[in-house]
C-alpha positions as CSV (number, residue, x, y, z in Angstrom):
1,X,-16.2,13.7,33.0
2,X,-14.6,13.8,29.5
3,X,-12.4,11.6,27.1
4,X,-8.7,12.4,27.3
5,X,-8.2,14.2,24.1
6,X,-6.9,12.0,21.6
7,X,-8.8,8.9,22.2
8,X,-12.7,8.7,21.7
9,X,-15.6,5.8,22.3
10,X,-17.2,4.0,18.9
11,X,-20.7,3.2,18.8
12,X,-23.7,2.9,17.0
13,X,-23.4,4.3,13.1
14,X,-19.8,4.7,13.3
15,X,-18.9,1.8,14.9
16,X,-20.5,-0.4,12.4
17,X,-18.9,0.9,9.8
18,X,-15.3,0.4,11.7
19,X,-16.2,-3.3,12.0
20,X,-17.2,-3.3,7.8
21,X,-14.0,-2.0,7.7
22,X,-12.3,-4.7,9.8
23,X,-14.1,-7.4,8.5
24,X,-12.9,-6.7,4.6
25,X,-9.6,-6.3,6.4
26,X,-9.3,-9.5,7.7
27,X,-11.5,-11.6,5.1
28,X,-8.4,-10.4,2.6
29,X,-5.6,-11.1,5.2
30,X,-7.4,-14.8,5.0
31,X,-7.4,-14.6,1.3
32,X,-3.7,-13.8,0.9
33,X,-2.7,-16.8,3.6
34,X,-2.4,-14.3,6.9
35,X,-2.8,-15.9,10.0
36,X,-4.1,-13.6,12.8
37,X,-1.5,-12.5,16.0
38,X,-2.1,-10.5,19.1
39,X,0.9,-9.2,20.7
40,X,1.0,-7.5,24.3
41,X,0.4,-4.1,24.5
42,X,2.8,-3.9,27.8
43,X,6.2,-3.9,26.8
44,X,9.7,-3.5,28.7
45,X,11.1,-0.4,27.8
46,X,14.5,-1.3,26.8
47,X,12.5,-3.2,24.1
48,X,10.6,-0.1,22.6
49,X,13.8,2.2,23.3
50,X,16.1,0.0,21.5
51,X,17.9,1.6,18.7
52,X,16.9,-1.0,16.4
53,X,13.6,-0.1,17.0
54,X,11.4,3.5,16.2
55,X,13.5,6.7,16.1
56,X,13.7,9.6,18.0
57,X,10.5,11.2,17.5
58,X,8.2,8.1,18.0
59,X,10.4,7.6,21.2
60,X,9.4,10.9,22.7
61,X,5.6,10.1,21.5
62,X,5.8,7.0,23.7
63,X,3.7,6.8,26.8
64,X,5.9,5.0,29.7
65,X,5.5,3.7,33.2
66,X,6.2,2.0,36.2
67,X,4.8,-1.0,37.8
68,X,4.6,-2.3,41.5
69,X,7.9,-3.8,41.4
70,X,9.5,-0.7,39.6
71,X,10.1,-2.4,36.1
72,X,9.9,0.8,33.1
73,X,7.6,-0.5,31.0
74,X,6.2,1.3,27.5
75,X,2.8,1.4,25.8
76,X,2.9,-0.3,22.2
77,X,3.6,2.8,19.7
78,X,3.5,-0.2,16.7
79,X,2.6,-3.1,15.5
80,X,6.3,-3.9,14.1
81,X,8.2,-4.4,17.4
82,X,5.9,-6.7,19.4
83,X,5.8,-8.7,16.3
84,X,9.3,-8.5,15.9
85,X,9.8,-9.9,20.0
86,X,7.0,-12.5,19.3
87,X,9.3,-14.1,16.0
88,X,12.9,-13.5,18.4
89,X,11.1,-15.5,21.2
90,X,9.9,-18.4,19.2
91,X,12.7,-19.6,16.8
92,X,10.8,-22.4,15.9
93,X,8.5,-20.8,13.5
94,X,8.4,-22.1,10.1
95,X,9.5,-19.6,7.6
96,X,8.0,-18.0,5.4
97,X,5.7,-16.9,7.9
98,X,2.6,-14.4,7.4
99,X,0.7,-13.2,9.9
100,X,-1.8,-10.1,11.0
101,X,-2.8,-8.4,13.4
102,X,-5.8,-5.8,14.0
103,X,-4.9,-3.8,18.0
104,X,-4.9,-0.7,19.3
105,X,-1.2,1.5,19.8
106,X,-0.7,4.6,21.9
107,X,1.2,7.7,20.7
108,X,1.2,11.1,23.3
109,X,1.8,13.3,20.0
110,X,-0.2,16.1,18.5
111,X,-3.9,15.6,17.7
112,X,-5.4,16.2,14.2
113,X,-7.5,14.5,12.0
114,X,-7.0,11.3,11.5
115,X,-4.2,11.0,14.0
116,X,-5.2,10.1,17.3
117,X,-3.3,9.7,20.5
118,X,-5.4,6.0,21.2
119,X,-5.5,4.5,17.7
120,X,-6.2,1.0,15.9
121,X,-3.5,-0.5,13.5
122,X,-4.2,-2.9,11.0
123,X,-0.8,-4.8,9.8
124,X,0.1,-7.4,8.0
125,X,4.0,-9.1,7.9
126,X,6.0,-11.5,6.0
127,X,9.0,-12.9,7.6
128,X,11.6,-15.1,5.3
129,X,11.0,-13.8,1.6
130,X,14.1,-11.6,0.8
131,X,13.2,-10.9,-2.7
132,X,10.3,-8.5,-4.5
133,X,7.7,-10.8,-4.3
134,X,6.7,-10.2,-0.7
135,X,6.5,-6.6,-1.5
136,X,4.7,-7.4,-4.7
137,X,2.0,-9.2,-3.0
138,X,1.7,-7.0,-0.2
139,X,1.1,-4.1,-2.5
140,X,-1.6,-6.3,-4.4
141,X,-3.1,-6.5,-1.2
142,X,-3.8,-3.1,-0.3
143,X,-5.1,-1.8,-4.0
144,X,-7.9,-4.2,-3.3
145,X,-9.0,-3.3,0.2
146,X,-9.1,0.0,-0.8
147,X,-10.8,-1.0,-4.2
148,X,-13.4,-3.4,-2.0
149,X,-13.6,-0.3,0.3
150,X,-13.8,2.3,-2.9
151,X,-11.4,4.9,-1.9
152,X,-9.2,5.5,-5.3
153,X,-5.6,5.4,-4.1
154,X,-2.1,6.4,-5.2
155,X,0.4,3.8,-3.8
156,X,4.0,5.6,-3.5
157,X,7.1,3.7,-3.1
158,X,10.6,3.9,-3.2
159,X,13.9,1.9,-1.4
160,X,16.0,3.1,1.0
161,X,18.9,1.6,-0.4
162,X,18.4,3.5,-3.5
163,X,18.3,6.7,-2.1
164,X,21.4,6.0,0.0
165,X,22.9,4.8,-3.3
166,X,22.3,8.3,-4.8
167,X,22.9,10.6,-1.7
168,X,26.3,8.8,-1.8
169,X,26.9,9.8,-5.3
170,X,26.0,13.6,-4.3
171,X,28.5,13.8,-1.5
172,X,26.3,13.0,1.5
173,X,28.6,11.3,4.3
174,X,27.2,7.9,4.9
175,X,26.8,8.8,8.8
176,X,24.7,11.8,7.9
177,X,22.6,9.3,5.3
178,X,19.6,8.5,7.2
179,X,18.8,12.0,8.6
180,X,19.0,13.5,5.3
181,X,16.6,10.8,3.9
182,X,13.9,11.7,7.1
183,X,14.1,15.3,5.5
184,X,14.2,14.6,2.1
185,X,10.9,12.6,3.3
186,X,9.0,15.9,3.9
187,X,9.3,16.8,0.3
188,X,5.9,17.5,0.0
189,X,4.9,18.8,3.0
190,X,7.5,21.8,3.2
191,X,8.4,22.0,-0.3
192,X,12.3,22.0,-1.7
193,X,12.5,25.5,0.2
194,X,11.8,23.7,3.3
195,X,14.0,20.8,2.5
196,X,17.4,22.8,1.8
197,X,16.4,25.0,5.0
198,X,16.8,22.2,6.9
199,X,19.4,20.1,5.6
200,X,21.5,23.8,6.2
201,X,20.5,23.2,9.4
202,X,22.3,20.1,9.4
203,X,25.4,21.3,8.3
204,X,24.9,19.5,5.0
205,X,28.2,20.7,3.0
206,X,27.6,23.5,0.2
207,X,29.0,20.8,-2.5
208,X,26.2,18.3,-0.9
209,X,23.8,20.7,-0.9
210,X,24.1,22.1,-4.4
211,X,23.9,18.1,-5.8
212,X,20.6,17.9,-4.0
213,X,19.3,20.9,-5.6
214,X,20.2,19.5,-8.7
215,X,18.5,16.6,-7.7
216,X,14.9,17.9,-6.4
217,X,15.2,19.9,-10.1
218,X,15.3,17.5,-11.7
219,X,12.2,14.8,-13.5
220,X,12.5,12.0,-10.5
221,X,10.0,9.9,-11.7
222,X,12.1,7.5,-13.5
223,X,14.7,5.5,-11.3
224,X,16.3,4.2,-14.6
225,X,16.9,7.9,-15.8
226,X,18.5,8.5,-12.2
227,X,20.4,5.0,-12.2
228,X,22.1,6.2,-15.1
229,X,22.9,9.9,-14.3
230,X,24.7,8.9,-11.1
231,X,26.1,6.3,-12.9
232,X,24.4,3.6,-10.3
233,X,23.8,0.3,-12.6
234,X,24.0,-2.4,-11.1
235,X,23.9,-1.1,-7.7
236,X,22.0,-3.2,-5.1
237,X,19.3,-0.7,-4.3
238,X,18.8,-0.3,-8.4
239,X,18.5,-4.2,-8.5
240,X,16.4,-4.3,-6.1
241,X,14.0,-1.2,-7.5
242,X,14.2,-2.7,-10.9
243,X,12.8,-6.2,-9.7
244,X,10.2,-5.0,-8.0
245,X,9.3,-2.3,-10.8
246,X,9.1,-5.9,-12.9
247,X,6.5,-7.5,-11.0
248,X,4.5,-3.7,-10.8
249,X,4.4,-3.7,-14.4
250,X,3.5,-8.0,-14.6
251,X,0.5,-7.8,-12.6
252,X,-1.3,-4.7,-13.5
253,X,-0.2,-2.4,-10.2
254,X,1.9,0.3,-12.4
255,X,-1.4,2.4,-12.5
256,X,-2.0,2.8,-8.9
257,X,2.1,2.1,-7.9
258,X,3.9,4.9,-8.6
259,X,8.2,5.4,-7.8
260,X,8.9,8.2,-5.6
261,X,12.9,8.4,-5.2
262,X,12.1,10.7,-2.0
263,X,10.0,8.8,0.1
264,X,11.2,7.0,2.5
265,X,9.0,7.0,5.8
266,X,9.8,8.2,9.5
267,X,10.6,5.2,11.1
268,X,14.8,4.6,11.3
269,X,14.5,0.6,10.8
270,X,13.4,0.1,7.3
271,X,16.2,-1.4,4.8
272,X,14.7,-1.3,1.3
273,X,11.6,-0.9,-0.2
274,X,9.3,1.9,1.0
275,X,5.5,2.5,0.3
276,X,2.5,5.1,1.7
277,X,-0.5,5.5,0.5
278,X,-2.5,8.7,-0.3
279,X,-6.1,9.5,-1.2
280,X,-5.8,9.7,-5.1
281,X,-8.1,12.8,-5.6
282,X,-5.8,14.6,-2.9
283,X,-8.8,15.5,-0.8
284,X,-7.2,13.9,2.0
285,X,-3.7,14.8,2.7
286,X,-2.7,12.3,5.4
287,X,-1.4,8.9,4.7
288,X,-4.2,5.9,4.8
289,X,-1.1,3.2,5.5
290,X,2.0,2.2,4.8
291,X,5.1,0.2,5.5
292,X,8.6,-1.7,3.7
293,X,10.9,-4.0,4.2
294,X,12.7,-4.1,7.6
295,X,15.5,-7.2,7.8
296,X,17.6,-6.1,10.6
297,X,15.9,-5.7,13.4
298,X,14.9,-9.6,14.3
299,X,18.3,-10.5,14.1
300,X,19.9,-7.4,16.2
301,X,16.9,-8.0,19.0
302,X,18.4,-11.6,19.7
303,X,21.7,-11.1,18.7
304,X,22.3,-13.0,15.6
305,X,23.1,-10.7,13.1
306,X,24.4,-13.7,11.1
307,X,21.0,-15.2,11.1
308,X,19.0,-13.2,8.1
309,X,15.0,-12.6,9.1
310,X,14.0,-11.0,5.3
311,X,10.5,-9.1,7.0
312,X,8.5,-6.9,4.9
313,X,5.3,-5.4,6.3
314,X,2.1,-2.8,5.9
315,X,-0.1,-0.9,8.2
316,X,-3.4,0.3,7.5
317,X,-4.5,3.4,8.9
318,X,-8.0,3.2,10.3
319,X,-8.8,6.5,11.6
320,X,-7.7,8.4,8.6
321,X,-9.5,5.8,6.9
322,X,-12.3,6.6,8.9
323,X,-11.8,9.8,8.6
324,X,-12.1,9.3,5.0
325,X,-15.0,7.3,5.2
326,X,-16.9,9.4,8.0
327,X,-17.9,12.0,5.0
328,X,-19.7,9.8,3.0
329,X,-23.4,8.7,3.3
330,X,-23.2,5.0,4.3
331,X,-26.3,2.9,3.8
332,X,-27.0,1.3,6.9
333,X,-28.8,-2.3,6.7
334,X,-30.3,-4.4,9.2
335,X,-30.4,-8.0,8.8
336,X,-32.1,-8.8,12.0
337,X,-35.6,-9.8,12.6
338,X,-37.2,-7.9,16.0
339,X,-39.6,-10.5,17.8
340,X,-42.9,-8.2,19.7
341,X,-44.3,-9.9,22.6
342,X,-47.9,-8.7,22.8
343,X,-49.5,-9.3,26.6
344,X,-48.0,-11.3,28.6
345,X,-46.2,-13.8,26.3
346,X,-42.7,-12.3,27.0
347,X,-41.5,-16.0,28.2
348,X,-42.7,-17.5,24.3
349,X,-40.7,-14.4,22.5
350,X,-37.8,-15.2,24.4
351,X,-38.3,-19.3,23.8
352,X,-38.4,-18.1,20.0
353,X,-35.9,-15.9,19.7
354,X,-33.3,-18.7,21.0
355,X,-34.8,-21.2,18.6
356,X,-34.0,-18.2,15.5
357,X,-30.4,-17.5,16.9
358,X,-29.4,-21.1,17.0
359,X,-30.1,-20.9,13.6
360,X,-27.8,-17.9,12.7
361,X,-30.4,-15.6,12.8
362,X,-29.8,-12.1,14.2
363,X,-32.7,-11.5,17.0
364,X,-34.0,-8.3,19.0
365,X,-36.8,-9.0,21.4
366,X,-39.3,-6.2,22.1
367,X,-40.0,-5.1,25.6
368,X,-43.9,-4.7,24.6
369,X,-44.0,-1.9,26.5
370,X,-44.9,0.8,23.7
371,X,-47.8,1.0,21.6
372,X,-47.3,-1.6,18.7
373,X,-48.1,1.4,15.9
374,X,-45.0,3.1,17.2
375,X,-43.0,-0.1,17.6
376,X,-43.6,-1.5,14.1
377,X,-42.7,2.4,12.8
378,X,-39.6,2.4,14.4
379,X,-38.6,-1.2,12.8
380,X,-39.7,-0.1,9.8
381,X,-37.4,2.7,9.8
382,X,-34.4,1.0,11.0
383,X,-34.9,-1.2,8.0
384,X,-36.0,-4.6,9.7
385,X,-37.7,-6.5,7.3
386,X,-39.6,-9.2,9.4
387,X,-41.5,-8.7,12.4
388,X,-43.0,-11.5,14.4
389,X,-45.4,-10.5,16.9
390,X,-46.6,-12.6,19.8
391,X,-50.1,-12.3,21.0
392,X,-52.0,-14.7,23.6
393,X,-53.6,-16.6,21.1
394,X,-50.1,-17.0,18.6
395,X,-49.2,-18.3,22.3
396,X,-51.4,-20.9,22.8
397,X,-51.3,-22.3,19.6
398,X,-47.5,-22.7,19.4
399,X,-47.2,-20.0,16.6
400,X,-46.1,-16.7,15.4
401,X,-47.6,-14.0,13.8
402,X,-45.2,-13.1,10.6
403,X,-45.0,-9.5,9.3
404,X,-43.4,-9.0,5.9
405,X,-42.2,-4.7,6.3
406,X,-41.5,-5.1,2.8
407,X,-44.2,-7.0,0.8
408,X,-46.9,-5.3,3.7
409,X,-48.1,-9.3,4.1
410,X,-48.9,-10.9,7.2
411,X,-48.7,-14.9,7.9
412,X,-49.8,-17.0,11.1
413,X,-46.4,-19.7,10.8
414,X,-44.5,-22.0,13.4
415,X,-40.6,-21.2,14.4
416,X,-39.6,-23.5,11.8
417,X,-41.9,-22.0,9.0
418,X,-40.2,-18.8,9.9
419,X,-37.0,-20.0,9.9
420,X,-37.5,-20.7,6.5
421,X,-39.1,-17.8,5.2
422,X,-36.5,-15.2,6.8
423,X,-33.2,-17.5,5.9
424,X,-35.2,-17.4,2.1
């Protein structure tokens, strides 16, 4: 018996810090007016195979199968299309609309670290804000889940429509736009060796190919200093790069955001803006989320492409995060208090453990089966505070006996005096 590799169980240490993560996950989606989705993981094929919807490669990731009445139906790979089906179904949604959503996807791709085959995604969209300010806010939001979560980031972004703005002006037919874009992607994975091996490959013309070796020569790092050597301003995509380059600079981002004019992310839907981010001290080389602005595809699923659905989005990877996380020393704290039945007062432990949880008080119950040396050792070294120990006598009377692990103090109380004291 053994996990199918790619997917493993969460419990104990590792778990809890999962759910910390979650949780300062979804108290910020709250903070920045989220409301929380879950979308189906069973989907009709024709959805997830659309052309509108992943590329190529996450199309040959995708588990599929067939029910009992012989529909093809696909595993979630995403987030992004459910949610995008969830807005086409229900036109009566009030726009701007933000929601999130925290659910496992399936991918039948390589295993490594921090990619997994059974894997959660944490996302957050914004439907019906066409200009920078979605994208602003979104990045705003993920500097401070990482600062809350104290992992120093770099936040990369670009916009597709840039790039396609300058492949244009380098001779790069506008059919063959988006593939060079996926390879110029790998920039720093395979190097500019890597890059012009494979655009070759794609039959990239020589005049095409020499403009983009100009290109990776040359100091990217300003889009104005590009806008004006391919003689691009006023350009939509520099518009659009220059707004939101505004708003990075107004509120304080330009330290962590930084413009990457080759970035532009695997998946064939996005439309603009473009962001990953990275581990800052470049100790971890996988991306820790991601996401940009995807307009079309709401409109193309239900056939309106006169009706404009402005969606902008990021995705939070938790198991690279985790990964991340995993070598660090986590200080584990237990805020519970572990009731010991002494005798045969098992039914008064139980009485007072449901008077403590109705009051929001986190409860374990002893089975006062083990020496109570060896019991109040191990509670001591889970970091359990209060012990309250039931004998016959704290039975008859009504009470408990209250045992301060910290202060080393002992107290004879009633449920309601130890309410008090632990809630203190």
């Amino acid at each position: 018996m053994q996990n199918i590799k790619g997917t493993y169980d969460y419990f104990g240490r590792e778990q809890a810090v999962r759910q910390k993560v979650q949780s300062t996950l979804r108290e910020l989606f709250g903070l920045y007016d989220f409301e929380p989705m879950e979308t189906t993981m069973l989907n009709e094929l024709e959805l997830l195979t659309s052309k509108y919807a992943g590329g190529d490669e996450i199309l040959r990731e995708m588990y599929q199968l067939t029910d009992q009445g012989g529909r093809k139906l696909g595993l979630r790979y995403d987030l992004t299309i459910p949610f995008a089906k969830v807005i086409a179904l229900n036109p009566g949604i009030e726009f701007p609309y933000k929601r999130y959503e925290i659910g496992k996807v399936f991918r039948d791709g390589p295993v490594k670290k921090g990619r997994l085959r059974e894997f959660l995604q944490c996302d957050a969209d914004v439907v019906g804000i066409a200009g920078p300010q979605a994208e602003a806010e979104l990045m705003q939001l993920a500097v401070e889940v990482f600062r809350r979560l104290e992992i120093p980031i770099v936040l990369k972004w670009n916009n597709r429509r840039f790039l396609g703005e300058i492949l244009s002006a380098v001779g790069v037919p506008a059919d063959d736009s988006l593939s060079v874009m996926l390879t110029l992607d790998k920039l720093a994975k395979i190097g500019s060796q890597g890059v012009l091996a494979e655009l070759r490959e794609k039959g990239l013309s020589a005049e095409a190919l020499l403009s983009i070796t100009k290109l990776l020569e040359t100091d990217n790092t300003n889009f104005r200093s590009l806008a004006d050597s391919y003689e691009l301003t006023g350009q939509p995509g520099v518009l659009e790069v220059q707004a939101l380059q505004q708003l990075i600079d107004a509120t304080g981002l330009s330290a962590v955001c930084v413009f990457d004019p080759f970035l532009s992310r695997g998946l064939s839907f996005y439309t603009g803006t473009v962001y990953e981010i990275f581990d800052a001290t470049g100790g971890y080389p996988s991306s820790l989320g991601g996401g940009g602005r995807y307009d079309d595809i709401i409109g193309k699923l239900v056939g309106r492409d006169d009706i404009p659905y402005p969606t902008v989005g990021i995705s939070f990877g938790m198991e690279s995060i985790m990964a991340l996380l995993g070598e660090r020393p986590v200080q584990e704290e237990y805020s519970g208090v572990l009731i010991i039945p002494i005798g045969e007062t098992m039914p008064q432990a139980l009485l007072a453990a449901a008077e403590l949880r109705n009051a929001g008080i986190r409860v374990s119950v002893d089975t006062g089966k083990r020496k109570l040396k060896k019991t109040l050792a191990s509670a001591s070294a889970k970091g359990i505070r209060y012990c309250l120990l039931i004998g016959e006598s704290e039975a008859e009377q009504g009470k408990l006996q209250l045992k301060d692990m910290t202060l080393q103090t002992e107290q004879v109380v009633t449920a309601e005096e130890a309410k008090k004291v632990i809630s203190g």
